[in-house]
N, C-alpha and C positions, 0 to 999 in steps of 0.2 A: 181219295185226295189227301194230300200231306202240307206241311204249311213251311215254306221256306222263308228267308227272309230276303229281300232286295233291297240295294244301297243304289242311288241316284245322289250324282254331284255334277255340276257345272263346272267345266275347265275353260279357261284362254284357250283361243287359236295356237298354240304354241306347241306344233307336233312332237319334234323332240322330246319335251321335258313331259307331255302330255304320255308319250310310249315308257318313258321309264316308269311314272308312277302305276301305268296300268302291268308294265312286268312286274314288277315288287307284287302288285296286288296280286296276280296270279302264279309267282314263282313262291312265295308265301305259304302257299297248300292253304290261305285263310279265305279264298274266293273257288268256286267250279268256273266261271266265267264270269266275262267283261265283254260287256259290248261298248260301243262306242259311235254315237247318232255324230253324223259330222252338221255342221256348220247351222246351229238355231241362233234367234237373233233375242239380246236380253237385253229390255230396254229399264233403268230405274235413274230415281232421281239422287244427284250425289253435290252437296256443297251448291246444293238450288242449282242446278241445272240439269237437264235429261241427257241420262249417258245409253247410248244405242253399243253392244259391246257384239261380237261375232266369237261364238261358245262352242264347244263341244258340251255333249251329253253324254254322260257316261253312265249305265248299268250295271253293276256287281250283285250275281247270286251266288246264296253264303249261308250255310248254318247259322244259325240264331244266335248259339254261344261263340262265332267268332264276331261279333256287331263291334265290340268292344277294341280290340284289334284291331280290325279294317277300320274303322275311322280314326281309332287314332295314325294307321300310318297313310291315310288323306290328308290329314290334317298338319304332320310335318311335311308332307311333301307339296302340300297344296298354295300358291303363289297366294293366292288371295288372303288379306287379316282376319277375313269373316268369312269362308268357306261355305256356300249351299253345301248342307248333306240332308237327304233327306231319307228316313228307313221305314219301310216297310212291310207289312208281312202279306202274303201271297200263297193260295190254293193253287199249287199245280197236282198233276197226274204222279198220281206213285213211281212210277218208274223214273219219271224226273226227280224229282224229288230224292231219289235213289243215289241215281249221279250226282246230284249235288252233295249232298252227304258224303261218298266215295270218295268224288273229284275237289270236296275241300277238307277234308280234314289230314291235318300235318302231318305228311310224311316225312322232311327230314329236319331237324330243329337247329 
């Protein structure tokens, strides 16, 4: 077992803008993959009142040394002022672990 890292953020419903930043993240070579959970529901409270919002979930697996990278390009391309990111690191199977390695590190700059 090898230890990758995974980046989780919440996006708007907003497909369009939601597919470009998930291309950049993977044309990039700084992610192996994005998944993308469609339609969770984020309830919090904003200027005292409960904001019920309809989200995407988004997961990126990623080298460890590109962390630094991928969030900062969430973070311009991200609508929200205070962007959910959350990182963490994760035991997969060697051979995953492989691909990720392979399938994110920069090929062309």
């Amino acid at each position: 077992m090898k230890d990758i890292s995974i980046i989780i953020f919440s996006y708007p419903n907003e497909g369009r803008k939601l597919k470009k930043i998930v291309q950049s993240l993977v044309q990039s070579w700084k992610v192996a993959c994005v998944q993308v959970t469609n339609y969770i529901h984020s309830y919090y409270m904003r200027e005292g009142k409960l904001v019920k919002k309809q989200e995407k979930l988004v997961t990126c697996k990623l080298l460890e040394s590109n962390t630094e990278a991928v969030i900062s390009l969430i973070q311009s391309q991200h609508p929200y002022e205070v962007p959910e990111i959350i990182l963490e690191k994760k035991m997969v199977n060697n051979e995953y672990a492989d691909w990720v390695e392979e399938s994110s590190r920069s090929k062309k700059k």
